[in-house]
N, C-alpha and C positions, 0 to 999 in steps of 0.2 A: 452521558453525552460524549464522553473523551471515546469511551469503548467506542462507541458508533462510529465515531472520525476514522476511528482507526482499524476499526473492519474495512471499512470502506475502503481507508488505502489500503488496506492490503490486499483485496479481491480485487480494486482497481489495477495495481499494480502489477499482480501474479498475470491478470489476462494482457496486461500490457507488456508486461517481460516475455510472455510465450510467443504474443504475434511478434514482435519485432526479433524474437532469437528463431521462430519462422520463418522472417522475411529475411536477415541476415544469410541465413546458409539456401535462400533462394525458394523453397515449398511454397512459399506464400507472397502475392504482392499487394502491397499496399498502396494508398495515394502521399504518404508519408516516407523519409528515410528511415528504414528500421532498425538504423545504430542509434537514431533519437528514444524509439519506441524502447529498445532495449534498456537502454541507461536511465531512461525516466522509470518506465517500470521496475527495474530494481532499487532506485530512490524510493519511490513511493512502498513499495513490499516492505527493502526494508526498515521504513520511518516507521509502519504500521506497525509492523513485528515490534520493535520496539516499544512504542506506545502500550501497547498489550501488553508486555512482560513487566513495564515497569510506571505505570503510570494508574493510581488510583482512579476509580471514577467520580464523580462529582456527589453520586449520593452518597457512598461512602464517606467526603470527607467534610458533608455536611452532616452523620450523622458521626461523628471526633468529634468534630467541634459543638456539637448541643449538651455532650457530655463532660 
């Protein structure tokens, strides 16, 4: 379940960091400020990243503790 959170932030975040660092240097516009899209999307990328590299998943550490 942890993995899944954390896919999500990250694919959330990756498409959230590219539109708003498109809307920043202007290619793209949005109905939103895209200095928020920016900094939120690389929050979330990188919480995700995180999560991933260092967070067991749930079955995993229910199948530690059986043994």
């Amino acid at each position: 379940m942890i993995k899944i959170l954390a896919l999500v932030m990250v694919i959330g975040g990756a498409i959230s960091l590219v539109i708003g660092i498109m809307g920043v240097f202007g290619s793209m516009s949005t109905g939103v400020s895209p200095w928020a899209l920016a900094i939120l999307g690389g929050i979330f990328f990188l919480s995700g990243i995180s999560l991933l590299k260092y967070r067991k998943d749930t079955d995993v550490i229910d199948a530690e503790n059986k043994n």
